[in-house]
C-alpha positions in Angstrom: -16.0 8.0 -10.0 -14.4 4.2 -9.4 -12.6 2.4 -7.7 -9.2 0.6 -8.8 -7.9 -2.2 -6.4 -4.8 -4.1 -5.9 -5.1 -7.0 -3.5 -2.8 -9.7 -2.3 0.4 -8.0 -3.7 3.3 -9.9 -1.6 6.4 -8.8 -0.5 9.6 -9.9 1.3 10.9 -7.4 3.3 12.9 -5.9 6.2 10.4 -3.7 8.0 10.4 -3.9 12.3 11.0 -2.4 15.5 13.0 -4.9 16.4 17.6 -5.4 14.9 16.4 -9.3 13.8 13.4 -7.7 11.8 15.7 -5.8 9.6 18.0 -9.0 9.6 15.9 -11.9 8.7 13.0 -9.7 6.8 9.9 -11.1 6.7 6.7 -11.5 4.1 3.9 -8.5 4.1 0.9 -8.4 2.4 -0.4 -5.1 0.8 -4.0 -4.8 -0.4 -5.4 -1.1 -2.2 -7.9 1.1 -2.8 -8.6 4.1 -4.3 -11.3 5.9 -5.6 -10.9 8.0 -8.6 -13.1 9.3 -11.5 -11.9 7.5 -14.3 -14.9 8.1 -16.3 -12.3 9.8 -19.4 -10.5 6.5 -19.5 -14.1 4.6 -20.0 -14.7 6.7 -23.5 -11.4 6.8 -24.5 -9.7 3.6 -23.6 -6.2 5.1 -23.0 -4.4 4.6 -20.0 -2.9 8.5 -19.9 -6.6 8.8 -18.8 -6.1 6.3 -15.7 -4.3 5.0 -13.1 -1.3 3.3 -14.7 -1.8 -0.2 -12.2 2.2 -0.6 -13.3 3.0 2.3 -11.9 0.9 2.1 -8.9 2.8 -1.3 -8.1 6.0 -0.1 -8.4 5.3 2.9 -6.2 4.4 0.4 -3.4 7.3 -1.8 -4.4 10.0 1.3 -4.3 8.4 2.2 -0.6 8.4 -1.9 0.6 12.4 -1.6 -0.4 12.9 0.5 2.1 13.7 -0.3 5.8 11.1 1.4 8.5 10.5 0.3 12.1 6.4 0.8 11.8 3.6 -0.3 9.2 1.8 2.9 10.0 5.2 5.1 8.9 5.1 2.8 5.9 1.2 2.7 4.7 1.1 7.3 5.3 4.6 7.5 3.3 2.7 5.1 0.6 -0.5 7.2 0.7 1.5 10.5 0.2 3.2 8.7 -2.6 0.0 7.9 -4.6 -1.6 11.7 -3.5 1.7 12.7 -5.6 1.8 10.7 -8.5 -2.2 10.1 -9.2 -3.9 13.5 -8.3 -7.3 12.8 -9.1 -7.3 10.3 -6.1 -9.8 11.1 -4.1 -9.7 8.2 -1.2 -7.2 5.8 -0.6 -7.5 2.7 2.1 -4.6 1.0 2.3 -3.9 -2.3 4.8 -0.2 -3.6 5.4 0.1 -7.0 6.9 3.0 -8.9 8.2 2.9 -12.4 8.3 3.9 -14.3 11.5 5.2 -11.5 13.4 7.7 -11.8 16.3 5.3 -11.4 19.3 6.6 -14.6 21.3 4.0 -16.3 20.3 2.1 -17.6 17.2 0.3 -14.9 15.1 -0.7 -15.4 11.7 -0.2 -11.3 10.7 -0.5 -8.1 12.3 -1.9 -5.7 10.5 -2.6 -1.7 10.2 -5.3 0.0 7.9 -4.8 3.3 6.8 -7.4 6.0 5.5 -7.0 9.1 3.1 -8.4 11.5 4.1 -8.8 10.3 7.7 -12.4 10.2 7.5 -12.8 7.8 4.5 -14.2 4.2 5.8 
């Protein structure tokens, strides 16, 4: 068992409850986890024996080209996405920040954390 992470991955997108949201766009932060037994990849050095971190990214990028009104729609439809394409995942934690949301006020990010299964922390 491990764990392969992917932090900091930044995005421009157009995500947000609100019309100007999906106008103006806005930048989000993605960071990942996921535990996984890669223990075949650490004897045989192939990737077919891993999780492919391309491929992970450009799940995450496909999803963050997509307009949705709610982080926590977005962060369970990228869950579902790696369940799908990386099987042997056995937890996922996944946090989606958006930077300088409009709240009518200053706010550096709001954020949402999401855990697969639920009771993973």
């Amino acid at each position: 068992m491990g764990k392969v992470t992917l932090e900091g991955i930044e995005f421009h997108a157009y995500h947000g409850a609100y019309p100007e949201e999906s106008i103006l766009g806005n930048r989000f932060r993605v960071d990942l986890e996921l535990d996984t037994d890669f223990k075949t990849a650490m004897e045989s050095d192939s990737l077919k024996d891993t999780v492919d971190y391309a491929k992970l990214y450009q799940l995450i990028k496909s999803r963050m080209d997509v307009k949705v009104k709610l982080l926590e729609h977005l962060g369970h439809l990228i869950v579902q996405d790696i369940i799908v394409a990386f099987p042997e995942t056995e937890k996922v934690k996944i946090t989606l920040k958006k930077h300088h949301p409009a709240l009518g006020g200053l706010v550096k990010y709001s954020a949402v954390t999401i855990f697969y299964p639920e009771d993973y922390q």
